[in-house]
N, C-alpha and C positions, 0 to 999 in steps of 0.2 A: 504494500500500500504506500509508503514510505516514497521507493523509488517509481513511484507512479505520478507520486505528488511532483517530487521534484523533476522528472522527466518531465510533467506537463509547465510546469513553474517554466523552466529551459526554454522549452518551443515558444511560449510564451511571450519570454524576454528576447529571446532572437528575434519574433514577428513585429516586436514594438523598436528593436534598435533598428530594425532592415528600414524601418518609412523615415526615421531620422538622418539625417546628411552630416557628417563628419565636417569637420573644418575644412579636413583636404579635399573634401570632395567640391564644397561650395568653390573652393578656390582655381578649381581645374575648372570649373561650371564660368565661370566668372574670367578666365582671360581664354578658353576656346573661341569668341569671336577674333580675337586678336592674332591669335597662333593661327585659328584658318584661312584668314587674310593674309598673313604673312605670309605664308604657303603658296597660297595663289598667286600673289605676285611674284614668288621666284620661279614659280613654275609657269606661268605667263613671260615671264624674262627669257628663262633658257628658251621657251618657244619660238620668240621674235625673235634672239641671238642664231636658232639651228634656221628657222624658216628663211635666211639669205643667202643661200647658196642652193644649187639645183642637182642635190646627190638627193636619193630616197627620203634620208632621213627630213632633205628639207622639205621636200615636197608632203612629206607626211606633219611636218610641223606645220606647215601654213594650212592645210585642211585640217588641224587638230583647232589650231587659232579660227579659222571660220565657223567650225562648229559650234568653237564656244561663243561667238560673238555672234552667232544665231538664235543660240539657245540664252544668250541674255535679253535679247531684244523680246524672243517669246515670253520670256519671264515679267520683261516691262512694260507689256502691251497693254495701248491706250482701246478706249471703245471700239466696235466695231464700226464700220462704215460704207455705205454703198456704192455702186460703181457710179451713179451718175454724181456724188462727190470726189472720188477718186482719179475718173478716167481723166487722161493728157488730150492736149488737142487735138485735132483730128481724128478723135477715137480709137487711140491706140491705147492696149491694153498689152504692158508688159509684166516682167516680174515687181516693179517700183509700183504699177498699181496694183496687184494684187496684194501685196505687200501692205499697202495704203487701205485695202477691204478690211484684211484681217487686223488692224491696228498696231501692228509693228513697225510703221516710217509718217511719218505727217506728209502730207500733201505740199510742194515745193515746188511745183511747175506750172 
């Protein structure tokens, strides 16, 4: 009975310290934006550093850099918009207005 008590006491107190956050942990919590920005920018650096030369590696850094500058703009997309706000003059529909539909570039022509 004894170590039943205390067995349960145990699980108990582990299940109440597991929702509590340690000093170290608030403190990793608390400069992770910091360290992942920092990150990104050296790894956006070596990209623009490899993508100037036309061996594999560079050609695979500049479409690594396009990706990610598509996938930010997806991220930062304004309202959506229709084509008769969009289209260029004379009725041409390229990728800049499509672009302009789905809300990832402002309208500039």
């Amino acid at each position: 009975m004894k170590r039943t008590a205390i067995l349960a006491l145990a699980i108990v107190s582990l299940a109440a310290n597991a929702d509590d956050q340690t000093a170290l942990s608030k403190a990793i919590d608390a400069i992770k934006p910091a360290t992942n920005a920092a990150g990104e920018y050296v790894s956006k650096s070596i990209m623009q550093s490899l993508s100037g030369n036309d061996t594999p590696m560079g050609r695979a850094a500049r479409d690594n850099l396009e990706r990610q500058a598509k996938a930010e703009r997806e991220a930062n997309r304004g309202t959506r918009k229709t084509m008769k706000e969009c289209i260029k003059p004379g009725n041409v529909i390229d990728e800049d207005v499509q672009e302009c539909i789905m809300g990832m570039r402002e309208r500039d022509w």
